[in-house]
C-alpha positions in Angstrom: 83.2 -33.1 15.3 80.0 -31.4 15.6 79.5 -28.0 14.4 77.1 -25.6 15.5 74.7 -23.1 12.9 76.2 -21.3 10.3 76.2 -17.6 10.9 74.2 -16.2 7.8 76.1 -14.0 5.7 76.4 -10.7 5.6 74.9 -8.4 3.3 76.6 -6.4 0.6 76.1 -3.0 -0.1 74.3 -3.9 -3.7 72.7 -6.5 -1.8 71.4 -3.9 1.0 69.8 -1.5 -2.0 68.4 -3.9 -3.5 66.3 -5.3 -0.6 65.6 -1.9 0.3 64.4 -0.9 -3.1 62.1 -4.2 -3.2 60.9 -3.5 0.2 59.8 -0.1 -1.0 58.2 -1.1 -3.8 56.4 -3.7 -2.0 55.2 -0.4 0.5 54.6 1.3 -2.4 52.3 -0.9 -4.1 50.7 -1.5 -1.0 50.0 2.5 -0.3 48.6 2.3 -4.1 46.3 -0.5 -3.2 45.0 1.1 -0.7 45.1 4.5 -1.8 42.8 3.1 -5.1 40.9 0.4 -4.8 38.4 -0.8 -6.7 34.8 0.3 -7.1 33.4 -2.5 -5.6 30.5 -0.4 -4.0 28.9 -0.8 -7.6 28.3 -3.9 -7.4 25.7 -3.2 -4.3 23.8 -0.8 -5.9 20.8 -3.1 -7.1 17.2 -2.7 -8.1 15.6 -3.1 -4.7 12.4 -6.3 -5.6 9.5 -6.4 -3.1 8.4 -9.4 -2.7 5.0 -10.7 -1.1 4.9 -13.3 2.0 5.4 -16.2 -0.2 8.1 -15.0 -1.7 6.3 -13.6 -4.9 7.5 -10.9 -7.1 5.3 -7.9 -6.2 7.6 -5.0 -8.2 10.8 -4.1 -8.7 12.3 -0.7 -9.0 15.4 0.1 -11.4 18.5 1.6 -9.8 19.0 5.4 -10.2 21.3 5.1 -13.3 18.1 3.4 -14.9 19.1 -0.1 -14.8 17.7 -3.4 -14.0 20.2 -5.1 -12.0 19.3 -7.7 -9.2 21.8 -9.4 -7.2 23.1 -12.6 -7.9 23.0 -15.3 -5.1 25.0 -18.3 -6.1 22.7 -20.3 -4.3 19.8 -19.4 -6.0 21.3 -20.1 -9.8 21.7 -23.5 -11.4 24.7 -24.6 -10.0 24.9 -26.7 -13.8 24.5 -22.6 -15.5 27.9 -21.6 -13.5 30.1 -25.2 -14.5 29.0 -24.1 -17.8 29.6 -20.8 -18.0 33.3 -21.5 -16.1 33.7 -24.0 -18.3 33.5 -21.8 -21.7 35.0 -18.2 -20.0 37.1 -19.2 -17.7 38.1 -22.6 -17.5 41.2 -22.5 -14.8 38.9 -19.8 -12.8 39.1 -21.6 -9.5 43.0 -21.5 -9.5 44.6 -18.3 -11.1 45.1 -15.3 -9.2 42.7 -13.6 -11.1 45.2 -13.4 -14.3 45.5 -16.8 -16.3 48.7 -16.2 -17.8 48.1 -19.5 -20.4 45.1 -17.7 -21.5 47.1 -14.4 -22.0 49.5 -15.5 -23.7 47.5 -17.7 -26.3 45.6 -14.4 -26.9 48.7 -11.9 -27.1 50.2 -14.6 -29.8 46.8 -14.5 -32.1 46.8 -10.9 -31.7 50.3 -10.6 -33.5 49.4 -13.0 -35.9 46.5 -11.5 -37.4 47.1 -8.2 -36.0 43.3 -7.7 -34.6 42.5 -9.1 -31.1 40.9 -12.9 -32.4 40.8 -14.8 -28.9 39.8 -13.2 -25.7 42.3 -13.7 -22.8 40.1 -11.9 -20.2 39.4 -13.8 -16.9 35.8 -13.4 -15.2 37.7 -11.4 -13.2 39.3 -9.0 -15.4 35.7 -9.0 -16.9 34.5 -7.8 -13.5 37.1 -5.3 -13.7 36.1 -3.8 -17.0 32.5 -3.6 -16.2 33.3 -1.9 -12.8 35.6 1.0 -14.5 34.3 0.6 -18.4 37.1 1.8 -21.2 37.7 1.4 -24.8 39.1 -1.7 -25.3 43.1 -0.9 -25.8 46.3 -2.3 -24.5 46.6 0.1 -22.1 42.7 -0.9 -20.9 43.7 -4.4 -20.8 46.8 -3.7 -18.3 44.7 -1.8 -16.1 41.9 -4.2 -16.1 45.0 -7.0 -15.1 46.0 -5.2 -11.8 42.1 -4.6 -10.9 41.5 -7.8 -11.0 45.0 -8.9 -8.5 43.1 -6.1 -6.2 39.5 -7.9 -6.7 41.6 -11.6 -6.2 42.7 -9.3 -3.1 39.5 -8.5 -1.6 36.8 -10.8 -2.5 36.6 -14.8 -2.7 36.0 -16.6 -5.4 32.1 -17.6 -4.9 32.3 -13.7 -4.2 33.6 -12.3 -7.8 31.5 -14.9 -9.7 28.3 -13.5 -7.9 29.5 -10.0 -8.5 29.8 -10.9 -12.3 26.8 -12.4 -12.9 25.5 -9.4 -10.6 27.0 -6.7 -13.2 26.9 -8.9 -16.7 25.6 -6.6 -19.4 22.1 -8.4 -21.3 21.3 -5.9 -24.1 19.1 -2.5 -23.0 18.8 -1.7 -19.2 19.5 -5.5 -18.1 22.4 -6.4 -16.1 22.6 -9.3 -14.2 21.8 -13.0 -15.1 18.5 -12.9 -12.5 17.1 -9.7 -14.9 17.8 -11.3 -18.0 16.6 -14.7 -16.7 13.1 -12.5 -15.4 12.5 -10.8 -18.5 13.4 -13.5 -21.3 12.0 -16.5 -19.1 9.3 -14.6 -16.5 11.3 -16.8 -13.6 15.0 -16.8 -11.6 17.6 -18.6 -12.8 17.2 -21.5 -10.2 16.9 -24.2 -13.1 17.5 -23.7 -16.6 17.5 -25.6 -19.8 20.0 -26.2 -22.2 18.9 -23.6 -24.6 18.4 -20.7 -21.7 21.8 -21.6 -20.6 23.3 -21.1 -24.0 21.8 -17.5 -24.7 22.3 -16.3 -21.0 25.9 -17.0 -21.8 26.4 -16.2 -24.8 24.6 -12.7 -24.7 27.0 -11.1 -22.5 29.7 -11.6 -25.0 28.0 -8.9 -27.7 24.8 -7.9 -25.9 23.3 -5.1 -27.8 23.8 -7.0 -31.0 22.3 -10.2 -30.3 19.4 -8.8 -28.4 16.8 -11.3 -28.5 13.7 -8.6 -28.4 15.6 -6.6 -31.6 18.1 -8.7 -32.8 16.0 -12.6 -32.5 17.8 -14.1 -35.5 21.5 -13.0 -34.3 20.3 -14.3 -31.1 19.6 -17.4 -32.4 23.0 -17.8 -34.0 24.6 -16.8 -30.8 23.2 -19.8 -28.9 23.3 -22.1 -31.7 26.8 -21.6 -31.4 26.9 -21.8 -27.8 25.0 -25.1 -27.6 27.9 -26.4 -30.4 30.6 -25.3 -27.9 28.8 -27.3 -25.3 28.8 -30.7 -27.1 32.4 -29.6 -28.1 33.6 -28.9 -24.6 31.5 -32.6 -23.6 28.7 -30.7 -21.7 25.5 -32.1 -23.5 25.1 -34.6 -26.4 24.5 -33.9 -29.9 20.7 -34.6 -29.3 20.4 -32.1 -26.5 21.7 -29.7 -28.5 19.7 -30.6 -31.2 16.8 -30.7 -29.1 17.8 -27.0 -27.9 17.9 -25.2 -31.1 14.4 -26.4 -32.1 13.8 -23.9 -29.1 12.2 -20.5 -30.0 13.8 -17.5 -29.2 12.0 -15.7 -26.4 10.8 -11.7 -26.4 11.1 -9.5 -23.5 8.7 -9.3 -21.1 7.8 -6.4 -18.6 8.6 -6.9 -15.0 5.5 -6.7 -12.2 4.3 -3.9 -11.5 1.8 -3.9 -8.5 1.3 -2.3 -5.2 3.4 0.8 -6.3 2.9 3.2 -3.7 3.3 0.5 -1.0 6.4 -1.0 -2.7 7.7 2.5 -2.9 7.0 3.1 0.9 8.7 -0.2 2.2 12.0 0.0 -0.2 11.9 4.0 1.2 12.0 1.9 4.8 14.8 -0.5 4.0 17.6 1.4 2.0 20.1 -0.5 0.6 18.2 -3.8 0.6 18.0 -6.2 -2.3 14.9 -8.0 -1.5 12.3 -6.6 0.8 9.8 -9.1 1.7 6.4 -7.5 2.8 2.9 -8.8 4.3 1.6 -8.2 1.0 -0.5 -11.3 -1.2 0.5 -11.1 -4.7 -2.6 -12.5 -5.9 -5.1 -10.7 -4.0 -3.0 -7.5 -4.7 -3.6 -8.1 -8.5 -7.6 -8.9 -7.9 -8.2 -5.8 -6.3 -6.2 -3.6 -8.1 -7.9 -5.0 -11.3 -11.3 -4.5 -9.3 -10.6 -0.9 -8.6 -9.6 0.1 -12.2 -12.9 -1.7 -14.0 -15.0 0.2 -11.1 -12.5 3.4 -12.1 -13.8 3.2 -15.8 -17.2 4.2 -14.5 -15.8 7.6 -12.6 -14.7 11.0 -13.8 -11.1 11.0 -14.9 -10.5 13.4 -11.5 -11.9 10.3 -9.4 -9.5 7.8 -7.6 -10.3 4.7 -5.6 -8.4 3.4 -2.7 -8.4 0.4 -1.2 -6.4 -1.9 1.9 -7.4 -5.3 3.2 -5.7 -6.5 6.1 -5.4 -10.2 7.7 -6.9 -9.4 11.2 -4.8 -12.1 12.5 -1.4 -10.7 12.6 -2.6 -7.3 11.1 -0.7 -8.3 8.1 -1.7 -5.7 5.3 -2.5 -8.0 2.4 -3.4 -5.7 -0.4 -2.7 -1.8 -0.5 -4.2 0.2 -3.4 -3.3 3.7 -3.7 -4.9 4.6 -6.5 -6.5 3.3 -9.6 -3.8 4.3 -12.3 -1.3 6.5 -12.3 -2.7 7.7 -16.0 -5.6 9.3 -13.5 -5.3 12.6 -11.5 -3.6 12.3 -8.2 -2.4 8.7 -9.5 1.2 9.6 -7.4 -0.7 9.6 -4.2 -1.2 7.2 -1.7 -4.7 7.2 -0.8 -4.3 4.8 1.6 -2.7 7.4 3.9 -4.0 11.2 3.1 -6.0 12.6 5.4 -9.9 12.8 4.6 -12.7 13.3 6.5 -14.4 10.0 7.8 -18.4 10.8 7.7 -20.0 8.3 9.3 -17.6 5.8 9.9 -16.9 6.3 13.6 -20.3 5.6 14.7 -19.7 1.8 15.3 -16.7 2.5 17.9 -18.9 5.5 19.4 -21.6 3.0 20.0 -19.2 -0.1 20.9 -17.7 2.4 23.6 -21.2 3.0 25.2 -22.3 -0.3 25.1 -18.7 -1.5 26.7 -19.1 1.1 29.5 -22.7 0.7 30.6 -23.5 4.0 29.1 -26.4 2.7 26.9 -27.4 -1.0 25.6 -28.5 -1.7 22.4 -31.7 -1.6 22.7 -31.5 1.6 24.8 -33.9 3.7 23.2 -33.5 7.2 21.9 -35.3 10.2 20.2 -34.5 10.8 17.0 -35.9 14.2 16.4 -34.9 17.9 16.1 -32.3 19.5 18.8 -29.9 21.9 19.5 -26.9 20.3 21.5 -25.5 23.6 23.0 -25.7 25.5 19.5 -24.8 22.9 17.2 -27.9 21.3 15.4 -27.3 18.5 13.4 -29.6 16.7 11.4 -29.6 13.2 9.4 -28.7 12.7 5.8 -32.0 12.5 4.3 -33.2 15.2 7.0 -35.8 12.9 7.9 -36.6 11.9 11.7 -37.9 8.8 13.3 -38.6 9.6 16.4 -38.0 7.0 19.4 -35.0 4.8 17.9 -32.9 1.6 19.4 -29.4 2.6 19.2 -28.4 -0.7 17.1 -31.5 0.6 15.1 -29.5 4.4 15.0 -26.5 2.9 14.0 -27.8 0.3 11.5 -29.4 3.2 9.6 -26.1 5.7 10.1 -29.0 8.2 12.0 -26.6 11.1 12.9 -28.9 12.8 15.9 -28.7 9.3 18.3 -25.0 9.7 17.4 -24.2 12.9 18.9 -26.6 12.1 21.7 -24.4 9.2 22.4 -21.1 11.2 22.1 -22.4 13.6 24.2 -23.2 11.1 26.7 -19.1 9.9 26.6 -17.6 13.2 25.7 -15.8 14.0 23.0 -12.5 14.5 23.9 -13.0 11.3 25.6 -14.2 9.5 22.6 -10.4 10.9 21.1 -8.7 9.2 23.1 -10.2 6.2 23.3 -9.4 6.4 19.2 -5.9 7.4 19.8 -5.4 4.6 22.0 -6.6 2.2 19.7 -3.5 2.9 17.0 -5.6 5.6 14.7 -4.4 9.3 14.4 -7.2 11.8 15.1 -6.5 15.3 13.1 -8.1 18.2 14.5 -9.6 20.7 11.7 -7.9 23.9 11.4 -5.6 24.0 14.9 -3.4 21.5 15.9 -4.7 22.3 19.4 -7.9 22.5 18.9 -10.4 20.6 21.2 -13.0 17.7 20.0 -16.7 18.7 19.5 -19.5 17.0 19.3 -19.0 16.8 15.3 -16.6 14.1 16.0 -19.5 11.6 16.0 -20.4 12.9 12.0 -16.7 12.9 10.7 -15.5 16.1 11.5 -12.1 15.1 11.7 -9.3 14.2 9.6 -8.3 10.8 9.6 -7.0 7.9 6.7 -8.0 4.8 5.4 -5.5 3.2 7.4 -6.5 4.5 10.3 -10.0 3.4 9.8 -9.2 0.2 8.4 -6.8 -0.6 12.0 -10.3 0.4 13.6 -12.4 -2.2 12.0 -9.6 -5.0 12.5 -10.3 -4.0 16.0 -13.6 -5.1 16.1 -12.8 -8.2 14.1 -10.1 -9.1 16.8 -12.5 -9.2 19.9 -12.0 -5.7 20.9 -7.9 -5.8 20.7 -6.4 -2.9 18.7 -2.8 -3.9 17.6 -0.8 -1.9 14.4 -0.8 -2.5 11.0 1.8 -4.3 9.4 3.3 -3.5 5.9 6.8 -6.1 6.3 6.9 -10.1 7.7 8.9 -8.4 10.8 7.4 -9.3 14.3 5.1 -6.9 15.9 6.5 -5.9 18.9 3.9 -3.6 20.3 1.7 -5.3 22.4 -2.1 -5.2 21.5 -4.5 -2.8 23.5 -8.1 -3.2 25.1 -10.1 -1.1 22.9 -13.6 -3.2 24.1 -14.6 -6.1 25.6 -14.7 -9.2 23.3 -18.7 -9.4 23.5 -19.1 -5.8 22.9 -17.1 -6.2 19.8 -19.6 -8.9 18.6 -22.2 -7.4 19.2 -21.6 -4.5 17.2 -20.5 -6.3 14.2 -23.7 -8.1 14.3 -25.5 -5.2 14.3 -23.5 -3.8 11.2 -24.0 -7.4 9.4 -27.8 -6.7 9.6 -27.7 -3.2 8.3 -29.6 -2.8 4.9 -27.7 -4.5 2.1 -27.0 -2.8 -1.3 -29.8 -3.0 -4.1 -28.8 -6.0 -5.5 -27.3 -7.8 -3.3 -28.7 -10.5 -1.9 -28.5 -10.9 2.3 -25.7 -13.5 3.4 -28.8 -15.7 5.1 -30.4 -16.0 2.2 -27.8 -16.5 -0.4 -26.0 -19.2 -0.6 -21.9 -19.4 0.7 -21.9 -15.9 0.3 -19.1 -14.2 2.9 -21.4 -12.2 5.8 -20.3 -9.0 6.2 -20.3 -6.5 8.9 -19.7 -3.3 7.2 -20.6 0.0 7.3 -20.8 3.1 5.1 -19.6 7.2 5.6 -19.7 9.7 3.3 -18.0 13.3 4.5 -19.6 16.8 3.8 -20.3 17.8 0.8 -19.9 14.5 -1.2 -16.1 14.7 -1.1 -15.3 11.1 0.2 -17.2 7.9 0.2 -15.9 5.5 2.1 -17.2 1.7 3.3 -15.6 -0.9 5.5 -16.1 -4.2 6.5 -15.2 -7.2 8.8 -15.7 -11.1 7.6 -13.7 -13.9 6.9 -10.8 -13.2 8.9 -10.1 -9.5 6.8 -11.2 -5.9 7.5 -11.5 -4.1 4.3 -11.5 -0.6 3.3 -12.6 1.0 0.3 -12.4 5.2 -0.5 -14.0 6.6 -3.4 -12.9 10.5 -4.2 -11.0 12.8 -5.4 -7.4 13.8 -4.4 -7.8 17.2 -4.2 -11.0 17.0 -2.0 -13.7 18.9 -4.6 -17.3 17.2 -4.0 -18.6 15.0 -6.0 -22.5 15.8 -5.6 -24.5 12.4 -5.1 -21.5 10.2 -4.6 -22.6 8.7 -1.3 -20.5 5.4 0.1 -23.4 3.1 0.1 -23.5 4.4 -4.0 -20.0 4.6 -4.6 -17.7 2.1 -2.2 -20.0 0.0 -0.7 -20.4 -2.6 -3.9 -16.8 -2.1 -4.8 -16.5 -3.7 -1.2 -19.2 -6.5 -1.3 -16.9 -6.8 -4.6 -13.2 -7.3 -2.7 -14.9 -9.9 -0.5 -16.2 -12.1 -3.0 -12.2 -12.0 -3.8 -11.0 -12.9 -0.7 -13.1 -16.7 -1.3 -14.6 -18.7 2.0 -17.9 -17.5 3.5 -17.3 -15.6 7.0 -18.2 -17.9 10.1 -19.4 -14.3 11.3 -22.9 -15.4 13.4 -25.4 -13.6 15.4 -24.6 -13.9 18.9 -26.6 -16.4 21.3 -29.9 -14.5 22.7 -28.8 -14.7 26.5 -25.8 -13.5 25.8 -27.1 -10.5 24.3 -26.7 -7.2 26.5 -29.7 -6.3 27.8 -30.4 -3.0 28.9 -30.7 -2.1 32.5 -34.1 -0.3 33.6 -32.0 3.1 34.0 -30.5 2.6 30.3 -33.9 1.8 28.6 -33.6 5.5 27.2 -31.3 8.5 27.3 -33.9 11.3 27.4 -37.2 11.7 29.6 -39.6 11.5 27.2 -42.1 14.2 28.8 -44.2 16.0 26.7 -42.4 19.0 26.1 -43.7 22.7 25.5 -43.4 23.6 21.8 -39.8 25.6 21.1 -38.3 26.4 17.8 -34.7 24.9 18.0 -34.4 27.1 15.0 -33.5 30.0 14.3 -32.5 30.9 17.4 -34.6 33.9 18.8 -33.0 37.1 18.4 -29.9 35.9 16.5 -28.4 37.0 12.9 -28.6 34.4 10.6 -26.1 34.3 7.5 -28.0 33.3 4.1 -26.1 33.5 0.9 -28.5 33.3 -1.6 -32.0 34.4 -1.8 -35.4 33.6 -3.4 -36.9 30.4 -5.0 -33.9 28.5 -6.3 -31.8 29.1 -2.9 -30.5 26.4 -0.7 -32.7 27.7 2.0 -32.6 27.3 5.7 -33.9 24.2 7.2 -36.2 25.1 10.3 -36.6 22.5 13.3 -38.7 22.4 16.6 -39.0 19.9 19.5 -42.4 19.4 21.3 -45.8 19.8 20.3 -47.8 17.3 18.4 -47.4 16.4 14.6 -47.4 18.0 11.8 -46.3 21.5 12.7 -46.6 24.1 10.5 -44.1 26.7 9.9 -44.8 30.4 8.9 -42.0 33.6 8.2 -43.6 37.1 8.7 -47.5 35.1 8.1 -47.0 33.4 4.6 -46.5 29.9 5.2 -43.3 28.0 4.4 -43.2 25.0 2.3 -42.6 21.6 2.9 -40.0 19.4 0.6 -42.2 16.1 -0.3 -38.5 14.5 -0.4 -37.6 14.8 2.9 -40.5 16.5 5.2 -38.6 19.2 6.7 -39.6 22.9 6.4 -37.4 24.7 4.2 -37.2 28.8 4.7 -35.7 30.6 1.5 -35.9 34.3 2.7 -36.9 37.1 -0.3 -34.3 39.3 0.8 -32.5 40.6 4.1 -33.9 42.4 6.9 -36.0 40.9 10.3 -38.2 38.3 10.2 -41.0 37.0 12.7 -40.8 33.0 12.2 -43.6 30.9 13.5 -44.3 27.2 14.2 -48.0 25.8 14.8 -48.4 22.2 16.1 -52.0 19.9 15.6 -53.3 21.0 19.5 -53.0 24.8 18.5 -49.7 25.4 20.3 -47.7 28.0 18.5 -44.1 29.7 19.0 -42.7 32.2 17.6 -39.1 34.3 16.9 -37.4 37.5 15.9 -34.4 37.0 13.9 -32.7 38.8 11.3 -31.5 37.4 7.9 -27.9 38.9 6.9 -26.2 38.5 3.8 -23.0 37.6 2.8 
C-alpha cells in the first residue's frame, strides 16, 4: 500500500532554543560584519602615475602618508611571478576560504614544539589582512587577522585579493606594492621578469627592512639565493636556472621620473582618485626641453625663471609644459605656463592678420611711421627711432609699435578683445575688471599667459581655426572657431618667417634642413618679460624668460633672452617645417583705397609734444635724468628742438630729442624744421 509524505517532526523545546540561539548568532555575526568591515578603502589610496601618450612614465606622486604604492593589475604582471609566488605563500590559495586550516595547524604544532612561531600559517589573505589593520604579531593578532580575512573571502574575489596584496606588499623604505619595487630595483613594470627578479620580489616581502637591497645588498642576496633554492625545490626552475640566477647582481634603488611637475600636478589635481592618468604630454620631448631650459637657466640670475609649452597644432595636444627651470630657483613652485604677464609685442601678428582678413589694410598697405598723438596717448618704438612711410608686413616684421596702434585704431580696440576672446585666450584688463581696451592693447598692455598666447599662434598654424589646448588624450569636444581665413593665416606667418633672424643664426633658405620658423618676439615694459613664439613643423612654441615676481630685468629683450632658446626647442622637435612662401598671385594685393592709411599731405609743423599749456610730471632733474622725449609731425627734416632758447640735445643712439629740465617751473619749448618753419609751447614742468 502506498503511503503518502512523512509529516516532519515536531520540534522540542531544547530543539526550538537551540535553533533560535544559532539563528541569532548567525544575525549577530552578520550585524558584526556589517557593522565592521574591513578597511578595504586602503587599498585604493595609490600614488596617482602620469603617464605621456604612449604610455610613458612622465612622474609619479607618493600618496599622502608618504608612500610609493601603485596599483597592481593582474594583467599587467607576469602571470609565471603570481604561480610562483602562490606556489611558495600560499599553495592551496585558489580553494580555502581564506583560512587554510592544513597550513594552521602544521604551524600551531611547530609553535608548541619549539615554543617560538618557526612556520608561518598565514594565507595571502590573512596577509592582506594584517597589512590593512597592522598589529604586533600575537595570538590574539593572528585570530583577528583569521576573521578579516573570512570578511575579505566575503567581499572580494580571488584575482581581487591577490591584486590587493601585491597592491599593499611592504618592499623595504616607502615601497609598497610589487609595480614600485619592480620600478625602482628594475627601472620597468613587472610585465616580465627573470628568475632572479622573481626571487627577491618574493622574498623581500617576507623581512623587508632587513634585506633591503639599497642598505642591506648582501642579506638581499641571501634572501633570493634562498628563494631560487625553494624554486628548484618546489620543481619551478632547474638547477642551472638557478645557478644562472645567483650569478645575478643585486640591483640599487633607483629614483622614480620626475618631469613635467607642475603639469603632472595640475592633471592628477583634475582626476582625483585615479591610478594612472594619461596626458597629451611626449616624454621625450618633455625631458629635451626641460634639459634645454635649465642649461639656458645657468646663464640667468638665480631670481630668473624660464617657461616653456609646445603644442601639436593638430589636435592641440600639449606636448611639453615647463613651468619652471628648477624648483632650487625662485618661484620654482609656479607654473609659468599660466601666470598672468604682460605680452609686449606679441599680439601684433593677430592685430595685423585681423586687418588683412577684413579688408581693413593689405600687406603692402603703406603707413607712416613717425611721431603722433592718438587722442593723448603717444607711443613710440623700442629703439625710438622712426622710419617713415612703412608696409605693414614691413611694420610687423620689425615689431614697429606706431603702425600697430594705427592699425588697432583702424579695428578698435575693444573689437580687437573680442576677436582674442573668441579665439580661446583670456584677455585681463589692468587694474579694473571692467575696465575698457585702449589703444595700448596693440603694445601689450594687458595681462595674458603663455598658454594663451601659445593657443594663439596654433591658430595661425591651423589655417585660421582657434580650438583649446589639450593637457589629457580625452576628445575635444568644443568645436573649433574661425579666427581668420586660411590665406590670411599664411600670409602672416610668412611674413613672420622673413623677419630678421637672430645673430647667429643662419636663415632656413640658406641653411640646410634647418626647420623654417614663423616666430615672433615681445618683450613687456620695463624688461619684466621676454617672450618669443613660433609656428613650424606641425608645433607652435612658446618660450617666457623672467622673473616671477615681475621686477625688470634691464636689457633682457625676447629677441636677446627667448628667442634662441626657441630656435633651440625646434631643432628638438627634428624634421624641417614644409612652411613655404605663398604663390605670388595668391598674394593679397592691396586695393587702390588700402594703398595707405593716412593722407600723406604735407602737414603744418605741430609739436605732438608737450602738449601746449599742460603740466607735465618729471621726477628727476638735470644731466643724468631720464628726460622727456619731445616729438613733432610735419615740417621737413631735421628739426631742431629748443626749451626757453638753449637748444636740446640729440641722443646719437636713437635720434630723438631728449628734454631733461634744470628744475620746475614754465618753460617755452620750440621745434625748428630745414624750411624755417618753427612752433612753439607753454608748458609747465611739475615735480613729483
Amino acid at each position: 500500500m502506498k503511503r503518502g509524505p512523512r509529516a516532519p517532526l515536531p520540534l522540542t523545546p531544547k530543539g526550538k532554543r537551540v535553533a533560535t540561539m544559532v539563528l541569532a548568532l548567525m544575525l549577530t555575526l552578520f550585524a558584526l560584519d556589517q557593522t565592521f568591515p574591513p578597511p578595504l578603502a586602503r587599498v585604493r589610496e595609490v600614488s596617482p602615475v602620469v603617464v605621456d601618450r604612449n604610455g610613458e612614465w612622465v612622474m609619479a606622486f607618493t600618496t599622502p602618508q608618504g608612500a610609493w604604492r601603485l596599483e597592481a593589475r593582474l594583467d599587467e604582471i607576469d602571470p609565471e611571478f603570481q604561480r610562483r609566488l602562490i606556489a611558495i605563500e600560499d599553495s592551496r590559495f585558489w580553494f580555502h576560504p581564506g583560512v587554510d586550516p592544513i597550513a594552521l595547524a602544521r604551524a600551531s604544532v611547530s609553535y608548541a614544539r619549539q615554543g617560538r612561531i618557526t612556520q608561518g600559517g598565514s594565507t595571502i589573505t590573512m596577509q592582506l589582512a594584517r597589512l590593512l589593520e597592522p598589529r604586533p604579531r600575537t595570538i590574539p593578532s593572528k585570530l583577528i587577522e583569521i576573521i578579516r580575512a573570512l570578511q575579505i573571502e566575503r567581499r572580494l574575489s580571488k584575482r581581487e585579493i591577490l591584486a590587493a596584496y601585491l597592491t599593499l606588499a611592504p618592499y623595504g623604505g616607502n615601497l609598497e606594492g610589487v609595480r614600485a619595487a619592480s620600478r625602482a630595483y628594475f627601472q620597468r613594470d613587472p610585465q616580465w621578469l627573470d628568475d632572479a627578479e622573481m626571487a627577491l620580489l618574493i622574498a623581500l616581502p617576507q623581512a623587508p627592512e632587513a634585506r633591503r637591497p639599497d642598505r642591506h645588498p648582501q642579506a638581499a642576496r641571501t634572501a633570493r639565493d634562498r628563494m631560487l633554492s625553494m624554486f628548484v625545490s618546489a620543481g619551478l626552475i632547474t638547477d642551472r636556472r638557478a645557478a644562472e640566477g645567483r650569478q645575478i647582481a643585486i640591483p640599487t634603488r633607483a629614483p622614480f621620473p620626475y618631469s613635467a611637475p607642475h603639469g603632472a600636478q595640475a592633471l592628477v589635481n583634475a582626476h582625483p582618485g585615479d591610478g594612472v592618468v594619461q596626458s597629451a604630454l611626449d616624454a621625450r620631448l618633455q625631458r629635451d626641453l626641460e634639459a634645454l631650459a635649465r642649461r639656458h637657466a645657468q646663464g640667468l640670475e638665480r631670481d630668473a625663471q624660464i617657461a616653456m609649452l609646445a603644442v601639436e597644432i593638430e589636435g592641440r595636444g600639449v606636448r611639453a609644459r615647463i613651468g619652471g627651470a628648477g624648483r632650487e630657483r625662485a618661484g620654482g613652485y609656479i607654473d609659468m605656463t599660466r601666470a598672468v604677464r604682460s605680452p609686449g609685442s606679441a599680439l601684433k601678428p593677430f592685430l595685423y592678420a585681423i586687418a588683412f582678413d577684413e579688408g581693413i589694410a593689405a600687406p603692402e598697405t603703406l603707413v607712416r611711421d613717425a611721431p603722433r598723438s592718438f587722442g593723448g596717448y603717444l607711443p613710440e618704438n623700442f629703439d625710438r627711432r622712426f622710419h617713415g612711410d612703412v608696409s605693414l608686413e614691413d611694420a610687423l616684421r620689425h615689431s614697429l609699435n606706431l603702425p600697430a596702434v594705427a592699425t588697432l585704431e583702424r579695428i578698435g580696440a575693444g573689437r580687437f578683445q573680442a576677436a582674442l576672446t573668441r579665439a580661446g585666450a583670456r584677455v585681463r584688463m589692468p587694474r579694473r575688471a571692467i575696465a575698457e581696451p585702449g589703444l595700448a592693447l596693440a603694445l601689450g598692455g594687458v595681462g595674458m599667459t603663455l598658454e594663451d598666447l601659445v593657443q594663439l599662434y596654433a591658430t595661425l598654424g591651423d589655417d585660421g581655426s582657434a580650438r583649446p589646448l589639450a593637457d589629457d588624450t580625452a576628445p575635444l569636444l568644443a568645436l573649433p572657431r574661425r579666427f581668420v581665413r586660411g590665406e590670411t593665416a599664411e600670409r602672416v606667418l610668412e611674413i613672420l618667417a622673413t623677419s630678421p633672424h637672430p645673430a647667429g643664426r643662419v636663415p632656413a633658405h640658406v641653411a640646410r634642413n634647418a626647420p623654417r620658423i614663423a616666430f615672433k618676439t615681445g618683450t613687456s615694459y620695463g624688461f619684466r618679460d621676454a617672450w618669443a613664439f613660433g609656428v613650424s613643423n606641425g608645433y607652435a612654441i612658446g618660450v617666457w624668460v623672467g622673473r616671477p615676481d615681475g621686477a625688470p630685468r634691464p636689457g633682457a629683450t625676447g629677441r636677446a633672452a627667448a628667442l634662441p632658446i626657441l630656435f633651440e626647442a625646434f631643432d628638438l622637435i627634428g624634421a624641417p617645417s614644409e612652411l613655404a612662401p605663398a604663390p605670388e598671385e595668391e598674394r593679397n594685393r592691396p586695393a587702390p583705397s588700402l594703398v595707405r592709411f593716412e593722407q600723406d599731405a604735407r602737414e603744418g609743423l605741430a609739436i605732438l609734444f608737450p602738449p601746449a599749456n599742460t603740466e607735465v610730471l618729471v621726477l628727476d632733474y638735470g644731466a643724468e635724468a631720464r628726460g622727456l622725449s619731445l616729438s613733432a609731425r610735419g615740417g621737413r627734416a631735421p628739426l631742431t628742438w629748443y626749451a626757453e632758447g638753449a637748444r636740446v640735445d640729440v641722443e646719437p643712439t636713437s635720434g630723438r630729442a631728449i628734454w631733461r629740465p634744470a628744475a620746475p617751473g614754465f618753460y617755452d619749448v620750440t621745434v625748428v624744421d630745414a624750411d624755417g618753419q618753427s612752433e612753439s609751447v607753454r608748458v609747465r614742468v611739475r615735480g613729483g
